[in-house]
RODO-2510 file (C-alpha; in nm, 4 decimals, decimal comma):
residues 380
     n   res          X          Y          Z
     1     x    -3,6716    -9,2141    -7,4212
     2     x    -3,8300    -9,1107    -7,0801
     3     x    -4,1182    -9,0078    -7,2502
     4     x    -4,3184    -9,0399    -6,9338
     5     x    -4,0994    -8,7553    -6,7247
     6     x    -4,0989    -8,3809    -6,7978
     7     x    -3,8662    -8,2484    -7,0748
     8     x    -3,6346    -7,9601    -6,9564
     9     x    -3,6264    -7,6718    -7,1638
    10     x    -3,3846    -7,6875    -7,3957
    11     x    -3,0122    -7,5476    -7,2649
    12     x    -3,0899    -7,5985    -6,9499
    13     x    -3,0402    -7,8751    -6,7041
    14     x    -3,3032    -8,0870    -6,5429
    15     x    -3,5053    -7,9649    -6,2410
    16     x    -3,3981    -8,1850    -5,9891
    17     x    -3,7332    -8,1796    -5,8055
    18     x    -3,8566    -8,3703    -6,1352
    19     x    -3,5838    -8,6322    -6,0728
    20     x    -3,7449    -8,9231    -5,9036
    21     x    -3,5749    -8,9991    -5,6046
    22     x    -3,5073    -9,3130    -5,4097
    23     x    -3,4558    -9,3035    -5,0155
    24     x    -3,1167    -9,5353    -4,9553
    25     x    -3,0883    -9,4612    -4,6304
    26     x    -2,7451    -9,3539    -4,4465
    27     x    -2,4653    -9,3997    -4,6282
    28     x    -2,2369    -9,6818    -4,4751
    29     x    -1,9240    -9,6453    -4,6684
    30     x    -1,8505    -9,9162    -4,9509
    31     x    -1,8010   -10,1639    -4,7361
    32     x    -2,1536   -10,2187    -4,6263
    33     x    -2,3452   -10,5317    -4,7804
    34     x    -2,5990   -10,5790    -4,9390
    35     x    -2,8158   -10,6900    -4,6332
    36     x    -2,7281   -10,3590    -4,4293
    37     x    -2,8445   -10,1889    -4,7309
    38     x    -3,1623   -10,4287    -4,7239
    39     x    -3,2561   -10,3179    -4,3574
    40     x    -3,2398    -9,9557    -4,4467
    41     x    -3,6122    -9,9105    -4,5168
    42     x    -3,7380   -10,1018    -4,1387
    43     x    -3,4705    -9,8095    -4,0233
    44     x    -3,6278    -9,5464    -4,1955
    45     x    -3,9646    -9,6650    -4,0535
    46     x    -3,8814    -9,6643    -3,6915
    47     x    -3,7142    -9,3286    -3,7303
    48     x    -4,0301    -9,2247    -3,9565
    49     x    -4,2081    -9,3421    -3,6420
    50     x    -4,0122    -9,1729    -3,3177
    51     x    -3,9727    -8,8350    -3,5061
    52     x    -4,3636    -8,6954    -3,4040
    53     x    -4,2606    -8,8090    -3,0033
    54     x    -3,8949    -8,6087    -3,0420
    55     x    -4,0183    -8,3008    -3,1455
    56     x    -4,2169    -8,1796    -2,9171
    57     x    -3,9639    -8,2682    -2,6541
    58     x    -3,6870    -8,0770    -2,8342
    59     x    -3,9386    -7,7837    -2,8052
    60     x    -4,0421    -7,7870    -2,4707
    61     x    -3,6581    -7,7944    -2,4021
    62     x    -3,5809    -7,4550    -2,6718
    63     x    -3,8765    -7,2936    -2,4197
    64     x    -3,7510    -7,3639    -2,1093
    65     x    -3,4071    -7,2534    -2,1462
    66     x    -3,5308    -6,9507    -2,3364
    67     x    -3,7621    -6,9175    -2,0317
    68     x    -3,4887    -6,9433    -1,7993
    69     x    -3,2531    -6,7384    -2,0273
    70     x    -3,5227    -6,4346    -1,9845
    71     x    -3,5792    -6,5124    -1,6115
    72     x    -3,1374    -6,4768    -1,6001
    73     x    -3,1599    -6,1781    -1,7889
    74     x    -3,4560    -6,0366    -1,6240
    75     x    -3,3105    -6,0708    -1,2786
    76     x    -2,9680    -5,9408    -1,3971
    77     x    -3,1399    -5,6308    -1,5407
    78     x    -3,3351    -5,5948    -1,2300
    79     x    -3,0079    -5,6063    -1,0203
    80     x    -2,8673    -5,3768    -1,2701
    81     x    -3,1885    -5,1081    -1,2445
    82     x    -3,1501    -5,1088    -0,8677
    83     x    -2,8047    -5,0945    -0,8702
    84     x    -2,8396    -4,7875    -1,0934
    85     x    -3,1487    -4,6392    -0,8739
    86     x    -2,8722    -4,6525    -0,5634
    87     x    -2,5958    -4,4747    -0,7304
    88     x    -2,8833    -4,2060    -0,8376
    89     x    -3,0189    -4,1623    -0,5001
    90     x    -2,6734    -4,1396    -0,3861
    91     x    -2,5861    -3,8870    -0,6647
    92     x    -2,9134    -3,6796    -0,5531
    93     x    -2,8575    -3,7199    -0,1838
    94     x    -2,5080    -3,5545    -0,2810
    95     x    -2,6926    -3,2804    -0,4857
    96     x    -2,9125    -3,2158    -0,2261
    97     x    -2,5985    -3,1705     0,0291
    98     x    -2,4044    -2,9721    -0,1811
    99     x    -2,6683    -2,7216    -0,2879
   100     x    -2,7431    -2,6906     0,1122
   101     x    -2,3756    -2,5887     0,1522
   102     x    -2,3935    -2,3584    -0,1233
   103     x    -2,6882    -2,2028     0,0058
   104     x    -2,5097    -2,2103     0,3466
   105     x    -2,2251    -2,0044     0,1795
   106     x    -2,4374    -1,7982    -0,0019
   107     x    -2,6589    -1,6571     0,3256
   108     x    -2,2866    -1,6548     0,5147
   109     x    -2,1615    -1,4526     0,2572
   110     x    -2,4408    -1,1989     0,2398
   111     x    -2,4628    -1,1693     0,6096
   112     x    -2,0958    -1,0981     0,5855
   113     x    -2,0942    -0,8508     0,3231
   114     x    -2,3950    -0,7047     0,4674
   115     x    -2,1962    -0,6700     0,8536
   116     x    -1,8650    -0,5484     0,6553
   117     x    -2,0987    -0,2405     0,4953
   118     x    -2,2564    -0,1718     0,8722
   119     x    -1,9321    -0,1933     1,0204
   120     x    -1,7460     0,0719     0,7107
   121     x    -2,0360     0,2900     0,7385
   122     x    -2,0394     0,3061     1,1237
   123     x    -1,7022     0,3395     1,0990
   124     x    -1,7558     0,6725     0,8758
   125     x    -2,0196     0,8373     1,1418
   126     x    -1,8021     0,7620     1,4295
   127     x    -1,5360     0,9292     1,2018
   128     x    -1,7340     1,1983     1,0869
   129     x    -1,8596     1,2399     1,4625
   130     x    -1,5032     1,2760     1,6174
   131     x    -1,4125     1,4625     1,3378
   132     x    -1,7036     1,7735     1,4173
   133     x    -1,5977     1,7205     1,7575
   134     x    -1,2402     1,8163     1,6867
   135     x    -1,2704     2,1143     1,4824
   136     x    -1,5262     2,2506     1,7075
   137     x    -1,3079     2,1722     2,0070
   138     x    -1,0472     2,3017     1,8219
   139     x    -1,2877     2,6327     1,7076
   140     x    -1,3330     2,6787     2,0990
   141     x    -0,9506     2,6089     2,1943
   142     x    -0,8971     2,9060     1,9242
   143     x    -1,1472     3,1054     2,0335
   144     x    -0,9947     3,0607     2,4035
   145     x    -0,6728     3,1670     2,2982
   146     x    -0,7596     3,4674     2,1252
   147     x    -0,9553     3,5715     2,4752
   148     x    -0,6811     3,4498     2,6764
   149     x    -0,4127     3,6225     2,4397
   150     x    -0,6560     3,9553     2,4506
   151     x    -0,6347     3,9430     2,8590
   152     x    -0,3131     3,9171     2,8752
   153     x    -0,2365     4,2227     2,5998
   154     x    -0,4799     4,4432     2,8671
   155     x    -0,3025     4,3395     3,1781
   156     x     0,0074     4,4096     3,0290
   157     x    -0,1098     4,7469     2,8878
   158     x    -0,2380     4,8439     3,2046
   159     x     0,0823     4,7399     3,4021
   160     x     0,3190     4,8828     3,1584
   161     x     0,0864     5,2206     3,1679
   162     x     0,0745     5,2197     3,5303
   163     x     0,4356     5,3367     3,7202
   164     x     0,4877     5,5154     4,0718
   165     x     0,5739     5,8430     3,8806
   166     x     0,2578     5,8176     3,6665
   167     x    -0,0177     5,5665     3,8176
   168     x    -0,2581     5,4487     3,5933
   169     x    -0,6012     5,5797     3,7081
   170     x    -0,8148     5,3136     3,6126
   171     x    -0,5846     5,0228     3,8112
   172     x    -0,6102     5,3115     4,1026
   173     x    -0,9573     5,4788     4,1396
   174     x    -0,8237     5,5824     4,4591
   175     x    -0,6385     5,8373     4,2848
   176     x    -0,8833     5,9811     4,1261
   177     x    -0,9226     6,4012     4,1754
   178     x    -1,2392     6,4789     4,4672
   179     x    -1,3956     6,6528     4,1754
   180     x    -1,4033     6,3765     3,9675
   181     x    -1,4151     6,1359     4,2411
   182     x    -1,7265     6,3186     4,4030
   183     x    -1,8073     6,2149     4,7246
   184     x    -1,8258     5,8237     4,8706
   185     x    -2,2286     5,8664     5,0481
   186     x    -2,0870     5,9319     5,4146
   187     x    -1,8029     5,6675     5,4258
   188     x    -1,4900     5,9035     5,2832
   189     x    -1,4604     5,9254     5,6799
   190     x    -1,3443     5,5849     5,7563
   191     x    -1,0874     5,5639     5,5441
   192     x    -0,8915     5,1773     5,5018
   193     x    -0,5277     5,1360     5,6045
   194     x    -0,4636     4,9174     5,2794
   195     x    -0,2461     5,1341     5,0192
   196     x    -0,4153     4,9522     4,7259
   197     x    -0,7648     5,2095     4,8723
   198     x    -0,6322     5,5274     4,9756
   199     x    -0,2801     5,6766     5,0772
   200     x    -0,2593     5,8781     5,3467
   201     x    -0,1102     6,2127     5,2742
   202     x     0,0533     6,4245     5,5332
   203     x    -0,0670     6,7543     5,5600
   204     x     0,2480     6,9277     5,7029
   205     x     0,5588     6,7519     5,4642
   206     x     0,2832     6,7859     5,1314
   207     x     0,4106     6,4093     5,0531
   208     x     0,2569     6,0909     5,0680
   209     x     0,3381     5,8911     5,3191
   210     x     0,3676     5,5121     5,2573
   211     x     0,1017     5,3473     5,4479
   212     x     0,1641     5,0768     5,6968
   213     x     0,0854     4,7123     5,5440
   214     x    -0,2082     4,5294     5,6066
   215     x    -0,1909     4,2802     5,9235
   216     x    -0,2639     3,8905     5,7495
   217     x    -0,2925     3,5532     5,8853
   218     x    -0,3979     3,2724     5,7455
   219     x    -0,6803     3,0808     5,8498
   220     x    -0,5964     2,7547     5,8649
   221     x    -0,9494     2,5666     5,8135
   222     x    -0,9638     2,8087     5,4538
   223     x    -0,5820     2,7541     5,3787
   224     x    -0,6903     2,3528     5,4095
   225     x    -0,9809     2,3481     5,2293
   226     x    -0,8343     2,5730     4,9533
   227     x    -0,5159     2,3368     4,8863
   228     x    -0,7620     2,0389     4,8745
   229     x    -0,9281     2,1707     4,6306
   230     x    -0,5914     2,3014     4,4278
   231     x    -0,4799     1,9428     4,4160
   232     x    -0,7895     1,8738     4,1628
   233     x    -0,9371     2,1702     4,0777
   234     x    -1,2944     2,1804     3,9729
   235     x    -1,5778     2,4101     3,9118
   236     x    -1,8083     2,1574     4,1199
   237     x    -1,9837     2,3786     4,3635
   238     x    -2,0024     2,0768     4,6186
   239     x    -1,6918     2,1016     4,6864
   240     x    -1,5908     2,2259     5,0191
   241     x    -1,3568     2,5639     4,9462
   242     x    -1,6104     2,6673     4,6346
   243     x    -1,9549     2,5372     4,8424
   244     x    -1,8300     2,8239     5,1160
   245     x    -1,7372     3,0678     4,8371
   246     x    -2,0540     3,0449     4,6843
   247     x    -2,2144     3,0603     5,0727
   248     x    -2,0804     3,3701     5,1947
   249     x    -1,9351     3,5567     4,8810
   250     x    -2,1042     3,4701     4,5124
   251     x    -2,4456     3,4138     4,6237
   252     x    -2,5050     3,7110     4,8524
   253     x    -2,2821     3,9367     4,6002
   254     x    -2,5716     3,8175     4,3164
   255     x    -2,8452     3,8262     4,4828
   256     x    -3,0428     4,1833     4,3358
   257     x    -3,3714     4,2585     4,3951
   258     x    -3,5300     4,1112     4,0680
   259     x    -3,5057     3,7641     4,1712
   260     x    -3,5556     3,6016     3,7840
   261     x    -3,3118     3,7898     3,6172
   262     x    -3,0897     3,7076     3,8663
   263     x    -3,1057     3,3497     3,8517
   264     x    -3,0290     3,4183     3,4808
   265     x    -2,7064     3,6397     3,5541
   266     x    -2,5142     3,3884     3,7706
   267     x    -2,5870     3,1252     3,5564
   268     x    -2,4406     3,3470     3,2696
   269     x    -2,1598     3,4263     3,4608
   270     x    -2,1047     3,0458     3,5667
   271     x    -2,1132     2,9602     3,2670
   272     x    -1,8877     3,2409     3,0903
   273     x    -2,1347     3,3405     2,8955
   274     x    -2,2336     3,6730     3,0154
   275     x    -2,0950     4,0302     2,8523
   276     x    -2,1345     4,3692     2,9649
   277     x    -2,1163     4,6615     2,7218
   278     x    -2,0765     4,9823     2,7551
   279     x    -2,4110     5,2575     2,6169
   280     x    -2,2945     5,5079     2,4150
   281     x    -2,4704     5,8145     2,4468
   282     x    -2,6872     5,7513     2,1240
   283     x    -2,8087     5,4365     2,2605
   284     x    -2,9937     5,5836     2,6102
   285     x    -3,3039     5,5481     2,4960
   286     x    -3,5594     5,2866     2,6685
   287     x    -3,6040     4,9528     2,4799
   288     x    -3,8063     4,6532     2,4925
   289     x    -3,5926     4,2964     2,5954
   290     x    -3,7417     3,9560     2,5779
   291     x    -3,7812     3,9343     2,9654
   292     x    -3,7621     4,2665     3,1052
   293     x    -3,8396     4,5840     2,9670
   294     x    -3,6206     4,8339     3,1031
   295     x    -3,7917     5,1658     3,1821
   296     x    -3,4881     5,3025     2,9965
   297     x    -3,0445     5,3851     3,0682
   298     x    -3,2144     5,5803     3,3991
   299     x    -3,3353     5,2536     3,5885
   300     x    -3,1184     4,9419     3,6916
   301     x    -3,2639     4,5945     3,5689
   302     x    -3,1369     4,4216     3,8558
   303     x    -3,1696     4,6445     4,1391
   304     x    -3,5037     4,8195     3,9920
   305     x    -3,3643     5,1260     4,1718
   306     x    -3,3473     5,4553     3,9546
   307     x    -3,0146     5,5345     3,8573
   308     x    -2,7273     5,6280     3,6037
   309     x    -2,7239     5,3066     3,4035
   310     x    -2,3720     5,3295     3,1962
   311     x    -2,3538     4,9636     3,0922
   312     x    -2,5654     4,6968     3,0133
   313     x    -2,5527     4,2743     2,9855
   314     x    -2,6156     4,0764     2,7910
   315     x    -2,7011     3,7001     2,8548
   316     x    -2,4966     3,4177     2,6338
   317     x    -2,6132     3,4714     2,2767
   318     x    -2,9440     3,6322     2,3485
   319     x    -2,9738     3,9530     2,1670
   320     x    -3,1847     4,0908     2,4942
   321     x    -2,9447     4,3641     2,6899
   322     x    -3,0303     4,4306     3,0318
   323     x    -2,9143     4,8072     3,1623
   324     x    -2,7214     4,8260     3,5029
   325     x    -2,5892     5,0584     3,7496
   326     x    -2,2430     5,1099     3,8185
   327     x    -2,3030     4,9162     4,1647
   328     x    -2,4123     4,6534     3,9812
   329     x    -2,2068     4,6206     3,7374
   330     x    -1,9203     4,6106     4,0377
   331     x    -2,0865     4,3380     4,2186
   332     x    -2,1506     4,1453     3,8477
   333     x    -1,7477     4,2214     3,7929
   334     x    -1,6296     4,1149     4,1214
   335     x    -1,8083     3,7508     4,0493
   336     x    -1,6566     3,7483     3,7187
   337     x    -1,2782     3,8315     3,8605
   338     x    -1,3053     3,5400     4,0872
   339     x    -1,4127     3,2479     3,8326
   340     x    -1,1573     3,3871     3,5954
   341     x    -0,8752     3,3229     3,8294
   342     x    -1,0026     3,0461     3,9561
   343     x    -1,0678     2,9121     3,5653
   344     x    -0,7023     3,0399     3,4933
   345     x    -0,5929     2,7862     3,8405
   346     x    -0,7854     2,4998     3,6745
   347     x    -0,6308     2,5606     3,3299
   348     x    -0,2583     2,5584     3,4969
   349     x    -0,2099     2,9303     3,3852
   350     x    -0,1158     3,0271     3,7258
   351     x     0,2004     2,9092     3,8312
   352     x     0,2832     3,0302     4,1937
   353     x     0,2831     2,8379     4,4941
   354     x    -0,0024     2,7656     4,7580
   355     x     0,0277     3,0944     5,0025
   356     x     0,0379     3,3899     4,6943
   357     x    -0,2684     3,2017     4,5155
   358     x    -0,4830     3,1737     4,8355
   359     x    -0,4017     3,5304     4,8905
   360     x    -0,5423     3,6459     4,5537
   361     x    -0,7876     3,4194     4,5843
   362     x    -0,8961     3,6136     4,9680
   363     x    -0,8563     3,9676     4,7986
   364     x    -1,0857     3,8421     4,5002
   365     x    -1,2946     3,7481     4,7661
   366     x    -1,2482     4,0882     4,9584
   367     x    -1,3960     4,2693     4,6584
   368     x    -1,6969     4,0628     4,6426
   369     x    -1,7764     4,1732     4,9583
   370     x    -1,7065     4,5435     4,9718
   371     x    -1,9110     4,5202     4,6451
   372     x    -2,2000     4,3288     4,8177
   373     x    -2,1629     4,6440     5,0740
   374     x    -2,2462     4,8964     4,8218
   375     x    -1,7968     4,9710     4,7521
   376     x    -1,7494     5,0420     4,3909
   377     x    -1,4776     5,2437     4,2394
   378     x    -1,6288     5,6077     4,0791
   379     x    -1,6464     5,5949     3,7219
   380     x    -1,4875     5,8777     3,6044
***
């Protein structure tokens, strides 16, 4: 049987590719007769026959929505890319303004740190500054009281040493023996009414009468111009009461011969700077000084005159001396009694009223003078 068609192997079923197979067309349930069944081929033929048209269409149609599908997507991806490119440049643009105020807050920082170390270490100079100023303020307000506190252990040494039964000779030159006193160069003859130069002795009772007291009155343009000036006193040489001072007292009473060394001297003493010395014996001998050299103890460095030169000067912390006479020296004293009082006024040391200061202040002056005139008490 079916010898024409290919025999399957044996145990297995039949290909059905070798199966001849006839085209019924669609299936029309069993109901269909025999004529629908009869017009399935002319339907097979005019589908056979539209199928080459339909294709072609049903690809066109797969392209252009795939077409518009990548157009959709393309433009959504687009909108998503720029949308993404904003938020980026925003994010940078945010970068950008943050790292400014960083760097902002970095420079403001160092400029502050670097303003905080100025300030501490100007602090630490102006520290260090006041505090040299103090201690050598304080070296000097030491060094003040130690001179003031000497001063006041002479005066009291030479008041407590000096009584009416046994005067102290150095406080009285007056006093002093003739022999030792020597003779005063042709003025012992005009001798001064004031007790504090000579007593007058009487002759006939051998007892010293007490002399009468000195006739004062005040002069009333001094007496102003000295109270002006003890309402705020000052050193200032432009004032009124010193300007005069230094007019008819200070200037004349240091104004030697050698003009330079001068100068030098009442600066010195101005300044409280100058120091006189006593020469021992040993130390007679001429020497050499920066300025001047002294022809020796036997000629004055002020005066040029030759005489007896006892004591010498010496100028602020120079180690040049300068000798000088005894009138010198006298005249150089006077100067120096005046500013110290007057320094001691300024300081508020002295503590009496207007009258007994002005008074001291005249007799301070009356010594300048007599000095100026060649007065000086005998060394004994």
């Amino acid at each position: 049987m079916w010898s024409g068609l290919p025999q399957p192997e044996e145990g297995r079923p039949p290909s059905l590719a070798a199966v001849p197979w006839k085209s019924l067309g669609p299936c029309r349930g069993r109901g269909e007769s025999p004529g629908a069944l009869a017009e399935t081929p002319a339907g097979e033929e005019a589908q056979s026959e539209e199928g080459p048209v339909a294709a072609p269409l049903d690809v066109s149609r797969l392209r252009s929505s795939s077409m518009e599908i990548r157009e959709k997507g393309s433009e959504f991806l687009k909108e998503e890319l720029h949308k993404a490119q904003k938020e980026l440049k925003l994010k940078d643009e945010e970068c950008e303004r943050l790292s400014k105020v960083r760097e902002q807050l970095e420079q403001e920082l160092e400029e502050l740190t670097a303003s905080l170390f100025e300030e501490a270490h100007k602090m630490v100079r102006e520290a260090n500054t006041k505090q040299a100023a103090s201690e050598k303020q304080l070296k000097e307000a030491r060094g003040k009281i130690d001179m003031l506190q000497a001063e006041v252990t002479a005066l009291k040494t030479l008041v407590i040493t000096s009584t009416p039964a046994s005067p102290n000779r150095e406080l009285h030159p007056q006093l002093l023996s003739p022999t030792k006193a020597g003779p005063r160069k042709g003025h012992s003859r005009h001798k001064s009414t004031s007790s504090a130069l000579c007593p007058v002795v009487c002759p006939v009772a051998g007892h010293a009468l007490v002399p009468d007291k000195e006739g004062k009155e005040v002069d009333t343009t001094l007496f102003a111009e000295f109270q002006a000036w003890r309402e705020s006193p000052t050193l200032d040489k432009t004032c009124p009461f010193l300007e005069r001072v230094y007019r008819e007292d200070v200037g004349p009473c240091l104004d030697f011969t050698m003009q330079e060394l001068s100068a030098l001297v009442r600066a010195a003493v101005e300044d409280n700077t100058l120091t006189i010395e006593p020469v021992a014996s040993q130390a007679l001998p001429a020497v050499k000084v920066a300025a001047v050299e002294c022809r020796g103890a036997s000629t004055c460095a002020l005066s040029g005159l030759a005489r007896a030169c006892r004591h010498r000067i010496r100028l602020g912390d120079s180690e040049s001396h300068y000798y000088i006479s005894p009138s010198s020296r006298a005249r150089i004293t006077a100067v120096c009694n005046f500013f110290t009082y007057i320094r001691y006024i300024q300081q508020g040391l002295v503590r009496q009223d207007a009258e007994p200061m002005f008074w001291e202040i005249m007799r301070l002056r009356k010594e300048m003078s007599l000095a100026k005139l060649g007065f000086f008490p005998q060394e004994a």
